[in-house]
C-alpha positions in Angstrom: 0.0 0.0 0.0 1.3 3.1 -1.5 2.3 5.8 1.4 -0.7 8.5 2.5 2.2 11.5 2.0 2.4 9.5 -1.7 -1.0 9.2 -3.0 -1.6 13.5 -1.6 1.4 14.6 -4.0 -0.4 12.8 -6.3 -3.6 13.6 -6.7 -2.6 17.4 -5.9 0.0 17.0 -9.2 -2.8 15.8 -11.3 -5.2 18.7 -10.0 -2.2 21.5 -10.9 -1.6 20.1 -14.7 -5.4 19.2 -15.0 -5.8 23.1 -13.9 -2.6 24.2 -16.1 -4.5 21.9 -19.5 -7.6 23.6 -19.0 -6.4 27.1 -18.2 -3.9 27.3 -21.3 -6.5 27.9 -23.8 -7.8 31.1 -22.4 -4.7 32.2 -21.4 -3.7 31.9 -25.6 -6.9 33.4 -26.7 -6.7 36.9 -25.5 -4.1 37.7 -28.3 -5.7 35.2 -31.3 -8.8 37.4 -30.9 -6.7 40.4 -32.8 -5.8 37.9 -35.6 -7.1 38.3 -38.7 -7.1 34.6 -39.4 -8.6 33.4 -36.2 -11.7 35.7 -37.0 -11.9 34.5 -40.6 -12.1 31.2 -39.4 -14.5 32.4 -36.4 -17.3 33.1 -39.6 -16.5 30.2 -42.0 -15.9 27.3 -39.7 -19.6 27.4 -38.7 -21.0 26.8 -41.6 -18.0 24.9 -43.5 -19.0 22.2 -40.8 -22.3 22.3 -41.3 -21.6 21.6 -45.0 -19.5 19.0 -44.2 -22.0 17.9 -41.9 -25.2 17.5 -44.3 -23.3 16.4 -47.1 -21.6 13.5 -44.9 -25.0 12.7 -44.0 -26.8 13.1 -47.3 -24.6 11.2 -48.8 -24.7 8.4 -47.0 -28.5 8.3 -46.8 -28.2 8.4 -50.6 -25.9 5.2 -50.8 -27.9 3.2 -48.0 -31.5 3.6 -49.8 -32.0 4.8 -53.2 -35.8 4.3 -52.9 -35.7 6.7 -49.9 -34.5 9.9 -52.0 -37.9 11.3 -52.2 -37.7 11.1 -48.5 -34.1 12.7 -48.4 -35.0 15.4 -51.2 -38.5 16.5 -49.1 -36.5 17.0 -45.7 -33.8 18.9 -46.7 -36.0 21.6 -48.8 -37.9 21.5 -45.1 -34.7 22.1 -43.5 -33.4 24.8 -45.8 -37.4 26.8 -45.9 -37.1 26.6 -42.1 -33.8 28.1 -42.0 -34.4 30.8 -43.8 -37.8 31.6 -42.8 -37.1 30.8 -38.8 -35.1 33.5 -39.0 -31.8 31.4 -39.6 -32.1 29.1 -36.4 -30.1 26.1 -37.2 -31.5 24.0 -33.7 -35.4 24.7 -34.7 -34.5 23.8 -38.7 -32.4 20.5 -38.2 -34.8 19.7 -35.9 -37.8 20.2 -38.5 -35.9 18.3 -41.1 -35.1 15.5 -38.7 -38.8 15.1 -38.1 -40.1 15.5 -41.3 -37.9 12.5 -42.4 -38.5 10.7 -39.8 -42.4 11.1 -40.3 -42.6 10.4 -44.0 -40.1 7.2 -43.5 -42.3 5.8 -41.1 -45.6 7.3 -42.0 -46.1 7.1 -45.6 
């Protein structure tokens, strides 16, 4: 059985470099903010993601069931209308085309 003095140091060193991991980004960010890089990346990342995202995901809905494409085709035109028209609220539209594909795989 390890000493009491032992296992102390040890859970206290894992506590100062858990607290030195997690403090390190913040301490960086302060000067990225003033980069002009960082705040390109701060408006395209967003939406280069989601891109990746729906393609990723279209694509393999595409592959897996070529009798679903009607299916596929009618969410995402309910996810893009909600989009725009929700006043550009990604959580309320993903969650309308996630429905609306659900309901018309399961309802018609």
């Amino acid at each position: 059985m390890p000493d009491t003095l032992y296992l102390v140091a040890a859970v206290a060193v894992a506590g100062v470099v858990t607290l030195a991991l997690r403090s390190l980004p913040f301490a960086i960010l302060k000067p990225l903010r003033r980069s002009r890089f960082v705040q390109a990346l701060g408006r395209w990342m967003p939406a280069g993601i989601l891109l990746i995202l729906a393609v990723v995901v279209l694509r393999d809905e595409i592959l897996s069931g070529p009798d679903r494409l009607w299916a596929v085709a009618a969410a995402t035109a309910v996810t893009i209308a909600v989009h725009l028209l929700g006043k550009r609220r990604a959580l309320l539209s993903i969650a309308a085309g996630t429905a609306c594909y659900v309901v018309l795989l399961n309802v018609l």
